[in-house]
C-alpha positions in Angstrom: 52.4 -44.4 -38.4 54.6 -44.8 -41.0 56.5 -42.0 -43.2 59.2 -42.1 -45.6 61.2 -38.5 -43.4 61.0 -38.2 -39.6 58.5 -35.9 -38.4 59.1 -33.8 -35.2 57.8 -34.4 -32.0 56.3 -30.5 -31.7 54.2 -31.0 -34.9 53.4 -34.6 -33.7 52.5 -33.3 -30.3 50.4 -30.4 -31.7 48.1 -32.4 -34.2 47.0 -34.5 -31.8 46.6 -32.2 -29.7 44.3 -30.6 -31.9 42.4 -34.1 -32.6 41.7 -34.6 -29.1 40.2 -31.4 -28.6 38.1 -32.3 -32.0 36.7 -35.4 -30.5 36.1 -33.5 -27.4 34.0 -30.9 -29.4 36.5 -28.3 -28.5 36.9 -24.8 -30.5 40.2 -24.9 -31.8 40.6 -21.3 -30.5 40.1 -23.0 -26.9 41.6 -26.1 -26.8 44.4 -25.3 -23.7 47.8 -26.3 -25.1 49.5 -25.5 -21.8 47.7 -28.9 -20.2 49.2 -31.2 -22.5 46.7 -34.0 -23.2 48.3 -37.6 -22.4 47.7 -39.1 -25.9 49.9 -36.2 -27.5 52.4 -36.5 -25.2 52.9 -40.5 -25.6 52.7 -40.1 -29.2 55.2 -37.2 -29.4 57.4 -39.6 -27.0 57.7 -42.3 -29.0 61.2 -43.0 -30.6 61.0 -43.3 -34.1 62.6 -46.3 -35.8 64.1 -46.5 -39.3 63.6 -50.0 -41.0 64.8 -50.9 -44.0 63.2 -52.6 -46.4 65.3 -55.1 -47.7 64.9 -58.4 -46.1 68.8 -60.3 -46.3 67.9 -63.6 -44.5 67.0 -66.1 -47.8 63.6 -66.9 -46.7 60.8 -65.9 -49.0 59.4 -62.7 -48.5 57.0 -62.0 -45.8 56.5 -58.3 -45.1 54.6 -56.9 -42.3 51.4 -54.9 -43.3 52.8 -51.3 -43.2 56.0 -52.2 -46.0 53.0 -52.8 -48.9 52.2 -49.1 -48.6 55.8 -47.8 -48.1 57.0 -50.1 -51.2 54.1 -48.3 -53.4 55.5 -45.1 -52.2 59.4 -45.6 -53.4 58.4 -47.8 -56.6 56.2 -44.1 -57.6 59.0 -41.9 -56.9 61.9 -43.9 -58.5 59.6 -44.9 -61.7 58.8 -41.2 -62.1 62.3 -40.1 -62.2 62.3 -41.8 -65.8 59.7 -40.8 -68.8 57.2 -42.6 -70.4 58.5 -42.8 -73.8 55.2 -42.8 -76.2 56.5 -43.8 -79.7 54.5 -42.8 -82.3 53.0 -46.0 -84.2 52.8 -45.7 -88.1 50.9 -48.1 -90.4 52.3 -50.8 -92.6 50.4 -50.8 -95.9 50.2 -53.6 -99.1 48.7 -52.7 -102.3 45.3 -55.5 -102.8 43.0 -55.3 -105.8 39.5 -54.9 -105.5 36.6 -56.9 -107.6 36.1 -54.4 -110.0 40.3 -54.6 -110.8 41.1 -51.3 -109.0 44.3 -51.9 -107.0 44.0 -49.9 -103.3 46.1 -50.3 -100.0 45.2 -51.4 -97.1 47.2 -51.3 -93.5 48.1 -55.2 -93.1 50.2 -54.1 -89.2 51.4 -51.3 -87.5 55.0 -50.2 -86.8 57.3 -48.0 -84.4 57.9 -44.6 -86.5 61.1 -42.4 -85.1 59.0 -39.7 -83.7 58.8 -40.0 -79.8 57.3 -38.4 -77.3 58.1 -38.2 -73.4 55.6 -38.4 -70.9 56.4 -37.4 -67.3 54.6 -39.3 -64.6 54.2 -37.7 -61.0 53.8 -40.1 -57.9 50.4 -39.4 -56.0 50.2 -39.6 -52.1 48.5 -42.8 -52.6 51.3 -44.3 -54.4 50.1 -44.3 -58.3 51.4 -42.1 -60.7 49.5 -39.5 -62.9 50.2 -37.5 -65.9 49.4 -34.7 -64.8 50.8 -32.8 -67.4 49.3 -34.8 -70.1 45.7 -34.4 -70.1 43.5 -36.6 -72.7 40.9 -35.4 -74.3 39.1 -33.8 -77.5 40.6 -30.1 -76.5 44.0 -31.3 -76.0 44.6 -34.0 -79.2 46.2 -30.9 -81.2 48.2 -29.3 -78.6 51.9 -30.4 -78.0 52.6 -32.1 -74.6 53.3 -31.5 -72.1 50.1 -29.3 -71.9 50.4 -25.3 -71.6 47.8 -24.4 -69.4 47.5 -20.7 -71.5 47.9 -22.8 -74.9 45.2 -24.8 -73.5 43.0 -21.6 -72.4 43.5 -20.3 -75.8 42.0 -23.7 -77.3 39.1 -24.0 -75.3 35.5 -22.9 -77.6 33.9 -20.3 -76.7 30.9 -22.0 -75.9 31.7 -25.5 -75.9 30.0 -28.6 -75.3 30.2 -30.6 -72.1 32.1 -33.4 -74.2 34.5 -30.9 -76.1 36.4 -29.9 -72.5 36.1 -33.5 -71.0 39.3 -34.8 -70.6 40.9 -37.8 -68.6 44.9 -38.4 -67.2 47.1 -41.9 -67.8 47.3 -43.3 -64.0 50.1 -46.1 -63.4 48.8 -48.4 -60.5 51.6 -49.8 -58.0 50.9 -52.8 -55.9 53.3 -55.4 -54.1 52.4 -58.7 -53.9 53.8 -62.1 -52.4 53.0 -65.9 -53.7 53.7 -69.0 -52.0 55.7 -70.6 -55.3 58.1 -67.0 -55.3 60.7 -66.3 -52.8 60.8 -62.3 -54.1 58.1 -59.9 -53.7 56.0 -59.2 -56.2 55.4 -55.8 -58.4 52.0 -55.4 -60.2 52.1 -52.2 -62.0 49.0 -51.8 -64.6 48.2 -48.6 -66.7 44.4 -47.1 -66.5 42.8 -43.7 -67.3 41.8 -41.8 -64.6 38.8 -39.3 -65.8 38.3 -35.8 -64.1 35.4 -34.9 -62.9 33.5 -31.4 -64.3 32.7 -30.7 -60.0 34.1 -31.2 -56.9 31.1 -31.5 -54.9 30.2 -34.5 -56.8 33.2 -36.3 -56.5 34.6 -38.8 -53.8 38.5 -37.8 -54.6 40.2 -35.1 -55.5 43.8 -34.7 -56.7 45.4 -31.7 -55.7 49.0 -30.5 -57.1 51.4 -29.3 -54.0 54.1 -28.2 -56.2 56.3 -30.3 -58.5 58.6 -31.2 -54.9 56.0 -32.5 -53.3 53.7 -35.5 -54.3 50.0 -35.1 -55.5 48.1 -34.9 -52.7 44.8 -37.6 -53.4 41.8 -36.5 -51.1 38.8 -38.1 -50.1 36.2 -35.4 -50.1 33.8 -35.6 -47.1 29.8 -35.2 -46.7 26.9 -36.7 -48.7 25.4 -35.1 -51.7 27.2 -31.8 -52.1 31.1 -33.0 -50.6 33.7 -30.6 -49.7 37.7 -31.1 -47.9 37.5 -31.8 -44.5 36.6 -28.2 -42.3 39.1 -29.7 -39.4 42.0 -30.1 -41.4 41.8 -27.2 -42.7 42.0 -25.5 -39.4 44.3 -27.8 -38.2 46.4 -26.6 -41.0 45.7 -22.8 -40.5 47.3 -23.1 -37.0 50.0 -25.0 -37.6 50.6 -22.2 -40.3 51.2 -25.3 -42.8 50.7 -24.6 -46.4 47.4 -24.8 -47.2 47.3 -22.9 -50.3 45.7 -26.1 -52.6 43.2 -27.0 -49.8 42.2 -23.2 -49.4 42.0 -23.3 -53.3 39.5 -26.6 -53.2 37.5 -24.5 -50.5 37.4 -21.8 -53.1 36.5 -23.8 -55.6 34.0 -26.0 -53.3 32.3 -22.4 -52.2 31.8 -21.1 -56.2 30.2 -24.4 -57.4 27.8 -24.9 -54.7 26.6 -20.9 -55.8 26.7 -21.7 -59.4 24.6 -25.0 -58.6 21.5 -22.6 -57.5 21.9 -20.1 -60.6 19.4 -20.4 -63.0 18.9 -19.2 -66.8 15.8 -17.0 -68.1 13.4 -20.0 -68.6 14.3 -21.4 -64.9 16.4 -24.1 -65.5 19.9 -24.9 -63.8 22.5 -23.6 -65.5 25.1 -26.8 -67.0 28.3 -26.6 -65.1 31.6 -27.4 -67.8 34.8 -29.3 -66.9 37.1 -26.3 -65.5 40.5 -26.6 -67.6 43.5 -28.6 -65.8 44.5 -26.6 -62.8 45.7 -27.4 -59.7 42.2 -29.0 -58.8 41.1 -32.1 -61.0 38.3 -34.0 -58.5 37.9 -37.7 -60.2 35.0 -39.3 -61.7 33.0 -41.4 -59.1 31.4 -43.5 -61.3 31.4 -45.0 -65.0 29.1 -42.1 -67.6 29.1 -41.2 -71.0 32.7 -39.4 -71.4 34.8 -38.2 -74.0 37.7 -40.8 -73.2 37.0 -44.5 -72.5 38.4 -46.2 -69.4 40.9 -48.9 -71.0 44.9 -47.9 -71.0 45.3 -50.3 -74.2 48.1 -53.6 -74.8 50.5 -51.1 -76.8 50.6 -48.3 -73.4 51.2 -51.5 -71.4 54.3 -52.5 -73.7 55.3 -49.1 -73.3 55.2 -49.3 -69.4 57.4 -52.8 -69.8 60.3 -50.2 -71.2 59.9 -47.5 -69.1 60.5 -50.0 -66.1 63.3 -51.4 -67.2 64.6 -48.0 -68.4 63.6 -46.9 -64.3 65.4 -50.6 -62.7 67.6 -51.9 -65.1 68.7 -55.0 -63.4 67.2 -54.5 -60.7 64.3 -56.2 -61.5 63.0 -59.4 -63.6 59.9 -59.6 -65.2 57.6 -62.8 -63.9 55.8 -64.7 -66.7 53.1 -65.9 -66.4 51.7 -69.0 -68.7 48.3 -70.5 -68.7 47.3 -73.6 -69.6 43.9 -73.0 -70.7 40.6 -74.7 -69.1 42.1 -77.8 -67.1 39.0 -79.0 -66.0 37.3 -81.7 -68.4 34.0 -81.4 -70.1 30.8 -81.7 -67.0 28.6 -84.7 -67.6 25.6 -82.9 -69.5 28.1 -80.9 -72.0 28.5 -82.5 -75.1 32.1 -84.3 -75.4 32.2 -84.6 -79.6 31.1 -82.5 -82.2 28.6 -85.2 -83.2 27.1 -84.5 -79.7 27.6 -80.9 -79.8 25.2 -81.0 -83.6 22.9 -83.0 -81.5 22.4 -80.7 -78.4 21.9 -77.7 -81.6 19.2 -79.9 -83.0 17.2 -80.6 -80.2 17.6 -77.2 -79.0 16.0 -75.9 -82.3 13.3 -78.4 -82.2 12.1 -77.4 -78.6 13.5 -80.4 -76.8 13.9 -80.8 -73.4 18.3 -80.0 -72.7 19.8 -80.6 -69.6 21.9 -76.8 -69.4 22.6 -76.8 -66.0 23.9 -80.5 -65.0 21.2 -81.8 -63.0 22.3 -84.5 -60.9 21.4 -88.1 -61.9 18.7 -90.1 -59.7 21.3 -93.0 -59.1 23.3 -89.5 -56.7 19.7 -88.6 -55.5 19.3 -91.8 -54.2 22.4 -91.9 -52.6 22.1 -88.6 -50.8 18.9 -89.6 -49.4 20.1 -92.9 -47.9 23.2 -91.0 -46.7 20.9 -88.6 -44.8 19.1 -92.3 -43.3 15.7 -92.0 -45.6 14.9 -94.4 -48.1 12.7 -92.0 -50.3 12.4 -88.7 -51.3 9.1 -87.0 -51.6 8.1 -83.8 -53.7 4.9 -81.9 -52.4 4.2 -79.6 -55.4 1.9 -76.6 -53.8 -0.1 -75.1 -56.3 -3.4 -72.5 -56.8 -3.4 -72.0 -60.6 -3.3 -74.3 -63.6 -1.0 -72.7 -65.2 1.6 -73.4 -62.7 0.5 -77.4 -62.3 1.5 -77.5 -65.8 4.7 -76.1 -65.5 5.4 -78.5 -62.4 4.6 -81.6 -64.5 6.8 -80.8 -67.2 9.2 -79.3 -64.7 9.6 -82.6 -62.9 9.2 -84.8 -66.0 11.4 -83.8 -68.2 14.4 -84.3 -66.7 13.8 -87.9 -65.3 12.8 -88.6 -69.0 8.8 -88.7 -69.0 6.3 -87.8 -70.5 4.2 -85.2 -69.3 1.3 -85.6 -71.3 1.0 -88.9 -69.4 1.0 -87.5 -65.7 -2.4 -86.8 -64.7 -2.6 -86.3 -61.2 -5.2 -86.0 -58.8 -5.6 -82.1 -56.9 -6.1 -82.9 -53.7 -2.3 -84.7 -54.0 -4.6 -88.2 -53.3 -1.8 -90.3 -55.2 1.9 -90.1 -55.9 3.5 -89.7 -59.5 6.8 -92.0 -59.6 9.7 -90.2 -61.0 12.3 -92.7 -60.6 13.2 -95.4 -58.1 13.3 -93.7 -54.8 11.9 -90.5 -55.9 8.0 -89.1 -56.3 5.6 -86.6 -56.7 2.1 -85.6 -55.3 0.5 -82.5 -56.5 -1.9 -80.6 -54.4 -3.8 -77.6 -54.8 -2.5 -75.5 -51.9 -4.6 -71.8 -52.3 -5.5 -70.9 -48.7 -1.7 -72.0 -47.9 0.0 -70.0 -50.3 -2.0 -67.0 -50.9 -1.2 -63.8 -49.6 -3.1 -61.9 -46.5 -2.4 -62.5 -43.0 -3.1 -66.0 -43.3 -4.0 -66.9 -39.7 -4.9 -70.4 -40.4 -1.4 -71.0 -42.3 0.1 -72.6 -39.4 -2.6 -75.1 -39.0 -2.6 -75.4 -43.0 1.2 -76.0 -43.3 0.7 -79.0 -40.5 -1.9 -80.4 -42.0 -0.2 -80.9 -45.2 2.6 -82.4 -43.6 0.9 -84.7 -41.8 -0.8 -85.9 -44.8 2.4 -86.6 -46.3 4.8 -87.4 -44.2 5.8 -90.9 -43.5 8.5 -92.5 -41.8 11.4 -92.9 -43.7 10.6 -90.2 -46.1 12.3 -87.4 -47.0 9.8 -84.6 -47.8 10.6 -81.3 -49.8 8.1 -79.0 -51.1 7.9 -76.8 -54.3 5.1 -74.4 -54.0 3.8 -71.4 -56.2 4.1 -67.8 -54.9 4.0 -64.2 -56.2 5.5 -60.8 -56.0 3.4 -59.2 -53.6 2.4 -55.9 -54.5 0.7 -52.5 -53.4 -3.4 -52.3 -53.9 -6.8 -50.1 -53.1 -6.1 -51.5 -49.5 -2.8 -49.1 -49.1 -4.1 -46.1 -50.1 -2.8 -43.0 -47.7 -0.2 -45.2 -46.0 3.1 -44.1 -45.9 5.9 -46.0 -48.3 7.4 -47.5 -45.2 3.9 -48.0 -44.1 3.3 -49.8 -47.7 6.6 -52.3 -47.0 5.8 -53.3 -43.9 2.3 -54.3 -44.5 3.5 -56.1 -47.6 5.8 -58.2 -45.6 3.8 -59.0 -43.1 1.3 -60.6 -45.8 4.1 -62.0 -48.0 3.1 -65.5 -47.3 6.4 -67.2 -48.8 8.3 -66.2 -46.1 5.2 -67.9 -43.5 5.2 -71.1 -45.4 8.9 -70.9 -45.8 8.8 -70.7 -41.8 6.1 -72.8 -41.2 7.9 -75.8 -43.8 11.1 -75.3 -41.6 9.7 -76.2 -38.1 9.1 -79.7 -39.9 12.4 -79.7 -41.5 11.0 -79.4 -45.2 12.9 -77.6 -47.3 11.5 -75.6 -50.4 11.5 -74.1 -53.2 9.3 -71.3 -54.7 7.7 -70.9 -58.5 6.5 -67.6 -59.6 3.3 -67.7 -61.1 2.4 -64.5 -61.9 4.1 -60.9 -62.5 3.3 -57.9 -62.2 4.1 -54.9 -64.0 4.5 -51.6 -62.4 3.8 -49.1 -65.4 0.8 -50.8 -67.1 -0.2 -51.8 -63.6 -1.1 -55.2 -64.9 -0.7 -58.7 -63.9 0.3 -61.8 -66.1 0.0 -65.3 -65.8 3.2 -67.2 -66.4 2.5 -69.8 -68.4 4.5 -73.1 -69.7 7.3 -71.9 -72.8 7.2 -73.7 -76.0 10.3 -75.2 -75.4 11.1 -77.5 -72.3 14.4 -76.2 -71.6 13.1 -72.3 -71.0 11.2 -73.1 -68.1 12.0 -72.9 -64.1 14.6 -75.3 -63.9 14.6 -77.6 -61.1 
C-alpha cells in the first residue's frame, strides 16, 4: 500500500476488518469487531515507512514498481498548481488576385494574438489531470471559462438535441518511464479529450469531484449491463462515517436513470436520455461514437503543454528530443529499387501481370531449407473437388516460379508430377470424399491413402487442399445455436484433414472455394481473378 499522507492504524484496522467480514459473507451490521480478525491486526501493525523519491547514488534510474504510480501522483499536483495558458491564435492574411482580376485575401499562417486565457487543470486519483472547469462542447463555445454551472443552465435549449448538450474535458496524461541509453527518468505527459458520457450505468468510469482539496476521485463502475458504484464501499464508507456525499450522489444518480430507462412516451417507445450538464458526476465515454467533440488534443494544445511545464519546473526539468532517422531498413528484394522499376511494376500491374507483392522467397532458399531439414525435394499435393479451384492452384503455383499455366495440364487422379523448379513439384489430385464436409468416417483411411501414394523417401510433402465455410442447412432445423456450432464443428472437415495430415507430419494449407452469404442465403463459386496478382497468394 502506498499513500502520499500516513493513514492511521484504527482506520487501517477497521476496513479490513470490514473486507474480511465481506469475503466471509458477513452483514456489516454483524461482523464482531470485538474479536479482531488477524489480517487487520497485522496490517494495522505494520510500521509505515517514508521513502523518498529521489535516488542520489549516480546510477541510472531504476525504481521499484510502486514509485511509477507515486511519481504520477506529485507530477498531477505540482503541474496543476500552474495554468494552462490558451493563447488565442489569430490569422495572418496576404492580399492574392483571382482569374477574373479581383484581388481577395487569403490566411497564408496563423499567429499568437494578446488575448489569453487560463485554464486550470485538477489532478485525478489516477494521476491525470482534467479540466474540469472547462467543459468542450457546442453549449459551452459562447460562454466565458471557467464554466458557470447556472450560466451554463441558462444556455442549455429547451429541448435540445442529444449533440447540442454533448460535451468533452482536456485530460493531461502522466507517465514515468526509464530507457537503457538515459540515466534520468523519464516524463511522458500527452494531451487528449476525455468525452462524458450522457449515463452512468453505461459507463466503465466515472469521475467524481470531492471538493476542490481533494483530488477527483476516478471510479470504476461495477456490474454488467446496467453498472452502478460498488454497494460494499459504500457501506464501508457509511460506518466509518467517511464522507460519502459524491458516492451517495452517484447512487442517486445510478437509482433515477435506471427508472428513467423503463419510462416510455405515448407511442411506446423509450424515452432518449440527454447528457446531464457538468455536475459533480461526469461518467466517461466507454467506447469511440458519433459525438460532438472529436478525440485528438491537436499539435498547437501540445505546444501549449511544453509552456505550461516549464512555467510548473523551471529548471527542474529538460526536455528529451527525440530525432528519427526515417526508414533504415533498405528496399526488400521484390520492391522496386529505381523509378524505372517502380514505372514497370505500375505497368504490369495495369496490364494484369502476375507481381510478386508479398516477397516470396526464391527456389535457390527453398532448396536450401529443404536440404537443411535432410530432404532433397519438396512435394506439393494440391487437394481439390471443384474446377474452379484446380485453376486457381495452377496459376497459383505457376506464376511465381515463372510458368505458364496454360501449359500445365495435369492429370486428376495426381498420376504425374508438374515440375516447378529444381527440387520442387506439384501433383494435383481430385480429393472430394477427403475434403468434403459430413462426418467423414472414412477420412482417416482417405488421408493415409493419399500419403502413401505420395510419399517417398527423401521427400518432403506439403499439402494445399480446397475447403469451405461450413454453414447451417435443412439438417439443423429445431436445434439450439449451441446445438448448430457444435454439429458444424464436428463436420468441419479442415480441421480432420488438418489432424489427419499432421500424424504424417504434412503440413498444409487451406483454399476457399466457395462463400456463402448469409442474407441472400446463397453460395458462390470463387473463381480465378483477371489479374494474377489478386488471387490466393502462396
Amino acid at each position: 500500500m502506498v499513500t502520499l499522507s500516513p493513514v492511521e492504524p484504527g482506520v487501517l484496522k477497521n476496513v479490513f476488518t470490514y473486507l474480511e467480514g465481506i469475503v466471509r459473507k458477513i452483514p456489516l451490521d454483524e461482523i464482531p469487531f470485538m474479536d479482531e480478525p488477524a489480517l487487520a491486526t497485522l496490517v494495522a501493525g505494520v510500521t509505515p515507512q517514508s521513502l523518498s523519491l529521489a535516488q542520489q547514488d549516480g546510477r541510472p534510474a531504476s525504481p521499484d514498481s510502486w514509485a511509477y504510480q507515486v511519481v504520477k501522483w506529485h507530477i498531477a499536483k505540482k503541474l496543476a498548481a500552474k495554468p494552462l495558458l490558451d493563447t488565442e491564435v489569430e490569422p495572418i492574411r496576404e492580399p492574392y488576385e483571382t482569374k477574373d482580376g479581383v484581388t481577395k485575401e487569403r490566411i497564408v499562417d496563423w499567429q499568437p494574438s494578446t488575448n489569453t486565457a487560463a485554464v486550470h487543470y485538477r489532478p485525478d486519483s489516477d494521476g491525470d489531470l482534467i479540466a474540469w472547469d472547462h467543459p468542450i462542447g457546442p453549449l459551452f463555445a459562447s460562454l466565458a471559462h471557467p464554466v458557470n454551472l447556472s450560466e451554463a443552465a441558462t444556455a442549455r435549449p429547451k429541448d435540445p438535441t442529444r449533440a447540442q448538450v454533448q460535451y468533452a474535458m482536456s485530460r493531461v496524461s502522466v507517465k514515468m518511464a526509464t530507457y537503457t541509453a538515459e540515466s534520468n527518468p523519464v516524463l511522458n505527459l500527452n494531451a487528449h479529450i476525455r468525452r462524458v458520457n450522457y449515463t452512468v450505468v453505461h459507463a466503465r468510469t466515472a469521475l467524481l469531484d470531492q471538493g476542490t482539496q481533494r483530488p477527483l476521485l476516478s471510479l470504476s463502475l461495477d456490474g454488467w449491463g446496467l453498472r452502478q458504484a460498488n454497494k460494499h464501499a459504500l457501506e464501508i464508507l457509511a460506518k466509518l462515517d467517511a464522507d460519502r456525499t459524491a458516492l451517495t450522489a452517484l447512487e442517486e444518480r445510478v437509482a433515477d436513470e435506471r427508472h428513467r430507462l423503463n419510462l416510455r412516451d405515448e407511442d411506446g417507445k423509450r424515452i432518449d436520455i440527454l447528457t446531464p450538464a457538468p455536475g459533480t458526476i461526469r461518467p466517461t465515454m466507454p467506447k469511440t461514437d458519433s459525438f460532438a467533440v472529436g478525440t485528438g488534443a491537436g499539435i498547437y494544445q501540445l505546444s501549449l503543454l511544453q509552456d505550461q511545464i516549464r512555467h510548473a519546473f523551471g529548471d527542474a526539468v529538460s526536455l528529451l528530443e527525440l530525432k528519427s532517422k526515417g526508414n533504415v531498413f533498405g528496399k526488400r528484394p521484390h520492391e522496386p529499387a529505381t523509378s524505372t522499376q517502380e514505372n514497370e511494376k505500375k505497368k504490369r500491374k495495369s496490364d494484369g501481370d502476375y507481381i510478386d507483392l508479398i516477397g516470396n522467397p526464391s527456389p535457390d532458399s527453398i532448396r536450401r531449407s529443404i536440404e537443411a531439414a535432410g530432404y532433397t525435394k519438396l512435394r506439393i499435393m494440391c487437394l481439390w473437388y471443384r474446377d474452379e479451384t484446380l485453376t486457381r492452384m495452377i496459376h497459383g503455383l505457376a506464376h511465381p516460379y515463372g510458368l505458364d499455366p496454360e501449359h500445365i495440364d495435369p492429370d486428376p487422379n495426381g498420376k504425374d508430377t508438374t515440375p516447378l523448379a529444381e527440387g520442387i513439384e506439384a501433383v494435383f489430385c481430385n480429393a472430394e470424399t477427403l475434403l468434403k464436409h459430413g462426418p467423414g468416417k472414412e477420412r482417416a483411411s482417405d488421408a493415409e491413402a493419399l500419403i502413401s501414394q505420395f510419399a517417398e523417401p527423401g521427400v518432403l510433402l506439403a499439402a494445399w487442399c480446397e475447403t469451405e465455410l461450413p454453414v447451417r442447412g435443412e439438417e439443423h432445423e429445431g436445434m439450439k445455436p449451441a446445438e448448430v456450432k457444435s454439429a458444424l464443428a464436428e463436420n468441419d472437415a479442415k480441421h480432420q484433414v488438418v489432424r489427419e495430415l499432421a500424424k504424417a507430419a504434412v503440413p498444409s494449407q487451406f483454399l476457399v472455394g466457395r462463400t456463402y452469404d448469409p442474407f441472400t442465403k446463397a453460395f458462390s463459386t470463387v473463381k480465378k481473378p483477371a489479374a494474377a496478382f489478386e488471387d490466393h497468394r502462396v
